[in-house]
Steps between C-alpha positions, in 0.01 A plus 500: 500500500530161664523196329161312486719175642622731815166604619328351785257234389169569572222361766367267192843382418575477838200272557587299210827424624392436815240205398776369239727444824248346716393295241857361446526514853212209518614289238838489681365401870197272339771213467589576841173514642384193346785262601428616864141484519487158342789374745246557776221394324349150624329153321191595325568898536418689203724763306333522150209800574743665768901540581467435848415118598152416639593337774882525693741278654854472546535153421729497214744674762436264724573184252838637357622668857513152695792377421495371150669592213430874492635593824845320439513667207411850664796440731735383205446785341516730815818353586667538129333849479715569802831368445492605191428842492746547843755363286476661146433821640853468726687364145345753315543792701893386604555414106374854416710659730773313401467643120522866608792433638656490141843638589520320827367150417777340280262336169187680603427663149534096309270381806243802423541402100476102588174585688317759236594216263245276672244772475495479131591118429338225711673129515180357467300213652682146416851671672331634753382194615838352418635693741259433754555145490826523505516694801266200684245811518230300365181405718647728788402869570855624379352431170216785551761743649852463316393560097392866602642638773614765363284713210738656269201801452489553904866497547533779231212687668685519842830550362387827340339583809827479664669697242252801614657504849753758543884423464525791773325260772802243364789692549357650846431160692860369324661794684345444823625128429224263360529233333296365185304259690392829780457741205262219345317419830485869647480732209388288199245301652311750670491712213348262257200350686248571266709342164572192756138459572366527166758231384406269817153524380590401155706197628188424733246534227735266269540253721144454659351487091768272394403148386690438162763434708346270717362297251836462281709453822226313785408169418382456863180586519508557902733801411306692278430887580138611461532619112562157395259353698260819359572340175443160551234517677316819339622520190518166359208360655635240772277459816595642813252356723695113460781626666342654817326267759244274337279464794358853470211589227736698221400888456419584134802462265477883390486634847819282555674612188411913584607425860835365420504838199447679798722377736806542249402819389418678863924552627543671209186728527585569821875585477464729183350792648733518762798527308326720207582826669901393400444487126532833370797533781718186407415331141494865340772640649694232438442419123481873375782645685829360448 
Protein backbone atom coordinates (compact mmCIF):
# COMPACT_ATOMS: atom_id res chain seq x y z
CA UNK A 1 0.00 0.00 0.00
CA UNK A 2 1.14 3.50 -0.85
CA UNK A 3 2.37 5.83 1.44
CA UNK A 4 -0.30 8.43 2.51
CA UNK A 5 2.62 11.24 1.55
CA UNK A 6 2.86 9.59 -2.19
CA UNK A 7 -0.72 9.80 -3.07
CA UNK A 8 -2.15 12.37 -5.22
CA UNK A 9 -3.61 15.20 -3.18
CA UNK A 10 -7.02 15.61 -3.54
CA UNK A 11 -9.48 18.31 -5.38
CA UNK A 12 -9.83 20.04 -1.69
CA UNK A 13 -6.15 20.02 -1.14
CA UNK A 14 -5.63 20.92 -4.46
CA UNK A 15 -7.88 23.97 -4.04
CA UNK A 16 -6.23 24.86 -0.93
CA UNK A 17 -3.00 25.03 -2.43
CA UNK A 18 -4.09 26.72 -5.17
CA UNK A 19 -5.63 29.88 -3.13
CA UNK A 20 -2.41 29.71 -0.72
CA UNK A 21 -0.33 30.46 -4.06
CA UNK A 22 -2.47 33.12 -5.41
CA UNK A 23 -2.69 34.63 -2.29
CA UNK A 24 1.16 34.85 -1.99
CA UNK A 25 1.09 35.56 -5.46
CA UNK A 26 -0.82 39.07 -4.55
CA UNK A 27 1.08 40.06 -1.72
CA UNK A 28 4.20 39.74 -3.94
CA UNK A 29 2.90 41.98 -7.07
CA UNK A 30 0.81 44.47 -4.56
CA UNK A 31 4.25 46.34 -4.00
CA UNK A 32 4.61 46.29 -7.58
CA UNK A 33 1.34 47.38 -8.49
CA UNK A 34 1.25 50.14 -6.15
CA UNK A 35 4.57 51.87 -7.01
CA UNK A 36 3.26 51.92 -10.67
CA UNK A 37 -0.12 53.06 -10.27
CA UNK A 38 0.87 55.87 -7.96
CA UNK A 39 3.80 56.91 -10.47
CA UNK A 40 0.99 57.77 -12.87
CA UNK A 41 -1.22 59.02 -10.52
CA UNK A 42 -1.74 63.00 -10.70
CA UNK A 43 -2.22 66.20 -7.94
CA UNK A 44 -5.31 65.68 -6.01
CA UNK A 45 -5.85 61.89 -7.35
CA UNK A 46 -6.94 59.58 -4.80
CA UNK A 47 -5.42 56.04 -3.86
CA UNK A 48 -6.79 55.37 -0.29
CA UNK A 49 -10.50 53.54 -1.26
CA UNK A 50 -8.88 52.06 -4.57
CA UNK A 51 -5.23 50.85 -6.04
CA UNK A 52 -5.64 52.44 -9.19
CA UNK A 53 -5.42 56.47 -9.14
CA UNK A 54 -8.60 58.52 -9.77
CA UNK A 55 -7.45 60.50 -12.18
CA UNK A 56 -4.03 59.77 -14.66
CA UNK A 57 -1.21 61.60 -16.00
CA UNK A 58 2.21 61.05 -16.91
CA UNK A 59 3.61 63.98 -15.41
CA UNK A 60 6.03 62.67 -13.00
CA UNK A 61 7.64 61.09 -16.27
CA UNK A 62 7.54 64.04 -17.80
CA UNK A 63 9.35 66.14 -14.81
CA UNK A 64 12.29 63.61 -14.24
CA UNK A 65 12.68 62.65 -18.24
CA UNK A 66 13.67 66.36 -19.35
CA UNK A 67 16.87 66.53 -18.75
CA UNK A 68 17.47 66.84 -15.08
CA UNK A 69 19.04 64.80 -12.78
CA UNK A 70 17.29 61.48 -13.44
CA UNK A 71 18.06 61.10 -16.97
CA UNK A 72 21.92 61.72 -16.49
CA UNK A 73 21.78 59.37 -14.07
CA UNK A 74 19.79 56.77 -16.31
CA UNK A 75 22.60 57.16 -18.84
CA UNK A 76 25.42 56.86 -16.08
CA UNK A 77 24.20 53.95 -15.11
CA UNK A 78 23.44 52.59 -18.69
CA UNK A 79 26.83 53.34 -19.66
CA UNK A 80 28.60 51.59 -16.42
CA UNK A 81 26.01 48.72 -16.76
CA UNK A 82 27.62 48.31 -20.14
CA UNK A 83 31.21 48.53 -19.81
CA UNK A 84 31.08 46.77 -17.06
CA UNK A 85 29.40 43.76 -17.65
CA UNK A 86 31.34 43.56 -21.42
CA UNK A 87 34.34 43.62 -19.43
CA UNK A 88 33.92 41.26 -16.36
CA UNK A 89 32.24 38.82 -18.33
CA UNK A 90 35.52 38.78 -20.96
CA UNK A 91 37.98 38.63 -17.51
CA UNK A 92 35.90 36.21 -16.07
CA UNK A 93 35.31 33.90 -18.73
CA UNK A 94 39.30 34.20 -20.06
CA UNK A 95 40.40 33.83 -16.15
CA UNK A 96 38.23 30.65 -15.96
CA UNK A 97 39.59 29.22 -18.85
CA UNK A 98 42.81 29.99 -17.87
CA UNK A 99 42.39 27.76 -14.49
CA UNK A 100 41.44 24.59 -16.39
CA UNK A 101 44.32 24.79 -18.00
CA UNK A 102 46.11 23.55 -14.75
CA UNK A 103 48.91 21.60 -16.44
CA UNK A 104 49.37 24.07 -19.21
CA UNK A 105 49.18 27.45 -17.42
CA UNK A 106 52.47 27.65 -15.35
CA UNK A 107 50.93 28.94 -11.44
CA UNK A 108 47.34 28.36 -12.37
CA UNK A 109 46.45 26.12 -9.25
CA UNK A 110 48.10 29.29 -6.55
CA UNK A 111 46.01 31.80 -8.88
CA UNK A 112 42.74 29.46 -8.44
CA UNK A 113 43.74 29.23 -4.43
CA UNK A 114 44.59 33.22 -4.34
CA UNK A 115 41.09 33.77 -5.86
CA UNK A 116 38.80 31.15 -3.63
CA UNK A 117 40.71 32.94 -0.85
CA UNK A 118 38.80 36.13 -1.62
CA UNK A 119 35.58 34.21 -1.61
CA UNK A 120 35.89 33.46 2.00
CA UNK A 121 37.92 36.59 3.41
CA UNK A 122 37.01 40.12 2.24
CA UNK A 123 39.72 43.15 2.68
CA UNK A 124 37.12 45.23 3.79
CA UNK A 125 35.92 48.82 3.28
CA UNK A 126 38.76 51.41 4.62
CA UNK A 127 41.47 49.36 2.05
CA UNK A 128 39.27 49.21 -0.43
CA UNK A 129 38.94 52.65 -0.67
CA UNK A 130 42.66 52.94 -0.05
CA UNK A 131 43.19 51.42 -3.01
CA UNK A 132 40.88 53.32 -4.95
CA UNK A 133 42.45 56.45 -4.13
CA UNK A 134 45.49 55.40 -4.71
CA UNK A 135 44.84 54.33 -8.08
CA UNK A 136 43.33 58.21 -8.82
CA UNK A 137 39.98 56.04 -9.31
CA UNK A 138 38.09 58.25 -7.16
CA UNK A 139 35.16 60.54 -8.57
CA UNK A 140 35.67 58.78 -12.07
CA UNK A 141 33.61 55.78 -13.44
CA UNK A 142 36.73 53.39 -13.09
CA UNK A 143 35.78 53.56 -9.53
CA UNK A 144 32.20 51.79 -10.24
CA UNK A 145 33.87 49.23 -12.61
CA UNK A 146 37.47 48.17 -11.29
CA UNK A 147 36.61 46.86 -7.38
CA UNK A 148 34.43 44.00 -9.03
CA UNK A 149 35.17 43.06 -12.18
CA UNK A 150 35.59 39.94 -11.64
CA UNK A 151 33.14 37.77 -9.00
CA UNK A 152 35.15 35.10 -7.48
CA UNK A 153 31.45 32.96 -7.26
CA UNK A 154 30.88 33.54 -11.25
CA UNK A 155 34.34 32.73 -12.24
CA UNK A 156 34.06 29.36 -10.34
CA UNK A 157 30.63 28.80 -11.95
CA UNK A 158 32.07 29.02 -15.56
CA UNK A 159 35.18 27.35 -14.83
CA UNK A 160 33.28 24.18 -13.87
CA UNK A 161 31.26 24.64 -16.78
CA UNK A 162 34.31 24.39 -18.80
CA UNK A 163 35.55 21.45 -17.02
CA UNK A 164 32.22 19.60 -18.42
CA UNK A 165 33.43 20.05 -22.02
CA UNK A 166 35.06 17.11 -23.40
CA UNK A 167 38.97 16.72 -23.45
CA UNK A 168 38.15 14.66 -26.77
CA UNK A 169 36.97 18.06 -28.59
CA UNK A 170 40.69 19.31 -27.15
CA UNK A 171 42.86 16.89 -28.48
CA UNK A 172 40.78 16.77 -31.94
CA UNK A 173 40.96 20.60 -32.92
CA UNK A 174 44.92 20.42 -31.47
CA UNK A 175 45.44 17.74 -34.14
CA UNK A 176 43.88 19.50 -36.89
CA UNK A 177 46.21 22.46 -35.55
CA UNK A 178 44.37 25.02 -33.26
CA UNK A 179 45.56 26.99 -31.09
CA UNK A 180 44.25 27.97 -27.45
CA UNK A 181 42.94 31.21 -28.44
CA UNK A 182 40.73 29.16 -31.72
CA UNK A 183 39.85 26.27 -29.37
CA UNK A 184 38.52 29.10 -26.88
CA UNK A 185 36.75 31.19 -29.60
CA UNK A 186 35.42 28.18 -31.83
CA UNK A 187 34.78 25.32 -29.52
CA UNK A 188 34.57 26.81 -25.98
CA UNK A 189 32.59 29.71 -26.61
CA UNK A 190 29.94 28.33 -28.53
CA UNK A 191 29.46 25.64 -26.24
CA UNK A 192 28.89 27.62 -23.14
CA UNK A 193 26.32 30.28 -24.14
CA UNK A 194 23.90 29.67 -21.67
CA UNK A 195 26.61 29.72 -18.39
CA UNK A 196 28.00 33.06 -20.26
CA UNK A 197 24.61 34.58 -20.33
CA UNK A 198 23.51 33.81 -16.97
CA UNK A 199 26.85 35.33 -15.63
CA UNK A 200 26.37 38.55 -18.02
CA UNK A 201 23.08 38.93 -16.40
CA UNK A 202 24.51 38.72 -12.99
CA UNK A 203 27.25 41.32 -13.85
CA UNK A 204 24.31 43.45 -15.45
CA UNK A 205 22.01 43.10 -12.52
CA UNK A 206 25.11 44.06 -10.12
CA UNK A 207 26.03 46.82 -11.74
CA UNK A 208 22.64 48.59 -12.64
CA UNK A 209 21.59 48.05 -8.45
CA UNK A 210 24.89 49.19 -7.32
CA UNK A 211 25.08 52.42 -5.28
CA UNK A 212 27.34 51.62 -2.17
CA UNK A 213 29.87 52.09 -4.42
CA UNK A 214 28.90 55.20 -5.76
CA UNK A 215 28.37 56.79 -2.69
CA UNK A 216 31.86 55.70 -1.00
CA UNK A 217 33.73 56.42 -4.31
CA UNK A 218 31.43 59.63 -6.22
CA UNK A 219 31.59 62.73 -4.54
CA UNK A 220 30.30 64.38 -7.76
CA UNK A 221 26.98 64.47 -7.66
CA UNK A 222 26.58 64.97 -11.67
CA UNK A 223 27.99 61.32 -11.84
CA UNK A 224 25.76 59.47 -9.85
CA UNK A 225 23.91 56.26 -11.39
CA UNK A 226 20.17 56.08 -10.73
CA UNK A 227 20.44 53.88 -7.31
CA UNK A 228 22.11 56.64 -5.61
CA UNK A 229 20.08 59.15 -6.83
CA UNK A 230 16.97 56.45 -5.84
CA UNK A 231 18.38 56.90 -2.45
CA UNK A 232 18.79 60.34 -2.09
CA UNK A 233 16.06 61.34 -3.44
CA UNK A 234 13.50 58.44 -2.33
CA UNK A 235 14.85 57.13 0.42
CA UNK A 236 16.11 59.82 2.51
CA UNK A 237 13.61 62.30 1.77
CA UNK A 238 15.43 65.06 -0.46
CA UNK A 239 13.17 66.84 -3.08
CA UNK A 240 13.42 66.09 -6.56
CA UNK A 241 11.30 68.65 -8.01
CA UNK A 242 14.32 71.64 -7.03
CA UNK A 243 16.50 70.16 -9.34
CA UNK A 244 14.30 69.96 -12.51
CA UNK A 245 13.11 73.26 -14.21
CA UNK A 246 11.45 75.60 -11.75
CA UNK A 247 9.21 77.28 -14.17
CA UNK A 248 6.86 74.29 -14.47
CA UNK A 249 4.06 73.51 -11.61
CA UNK A 250 5.96 70.33 -9.73
CA UNK A 251 3.92 66.87 -10.03
CA UNK A 252 3.19 65.36 -6.58
CA UNK A 253 6.36 64.31 -4.67
CA UNK A 254 5.11 60.52 -4.45
CA UNK A 255 4.31 60.21 -8.07
CA UNK A 256 7.95 61.55 -8.59
CA UNK A 257 9.53 59.24 -6.09
CA UNK A 258 7.42 55.85 -7.70
CA UNK A 259 8.37 57.20 -11.16
CA UNK A 260 12.02 57.37 -10.58
CA UNK A 261 11.31 53.44 -8.45
CA UNK A 262 10.05 52.69 -11.65
CA UNK A 263 12.34 53.86 -13.98
CA UNK A 264 15.33 52.02 -12.10
CA UNK A 265 13.56 49.03 -11.61
CA UNK A 266 11.98 48.52 -15.39
CA UNK A 267 15.76 47.26 -17.37
CA UNK A 268 15.91 44.80 -15.01
CA UNK A 269 12.23 43.57 -15.32
CA UNK A 270 12.59 43.54 -18.69
CA UNK A 271 15.93 41.71 -19.22
CA UNK A 272 15.18 38.85 -16.63
CA UNK A 273 12.78 36.91 -18.50
CA UNK A 274 14.74 36.82 -21.41
CA UNK A 275 17.65 35.29 -20.06
CA UNK A 276 15.59 32.94 -17.48
CA UNK A 277 15.29 30.13 -19.96
CA UNK A 278 19.50 29.82 -19.36
CA UNK A 279 19.31 29.11 -15.65
CA UNK A 280 18.75 25.59 -15.19
CA UNK A 281 21.25 25.24 -18.41
CA UNK A 282 24.33 27.35 -17.14
CA UNK A 283 24.29 28.21 -13.17
CA UNK A 284 23.30 24.42 -12.45
CA UNK A 285 25.36 22.79 -14.60
CA UNK A 286 28.05 24.62 -13.69
CA UNK A 287 28.03 24.55 -9.79
CA UNK A 288 26.86 20.81 -9.40
CA UNK A 289 28.98 19.19 -11.94
CA UNK A 290 32.57 19.50 -11.60
Amino acid sequence: MASPWLRPPSAPIRGVKALVIAAIVLVMLYPFAYVIFASFSAAGSTMQASLIPSEWTLDAYRAILQGGVVTRALWVSAGVTLVGTAMSVFFTITLAYGLTRTREVPGAKPILYLVLFTMLFGAGIIPNYLLVKGLGLLDTYWALILPGLISAFNMVVVRNFFMQIPTELFEAARIDGAGEVRIFTRIVLPLSKAVVAVIALFYAVGYWNSFFGAMLYLNDASKWPIQLVLNQYVLQGTPLSQFENPNSVPPPAQAVSMAVVVLATLPILVIYPFAQRYFTKGVLTGAIKG
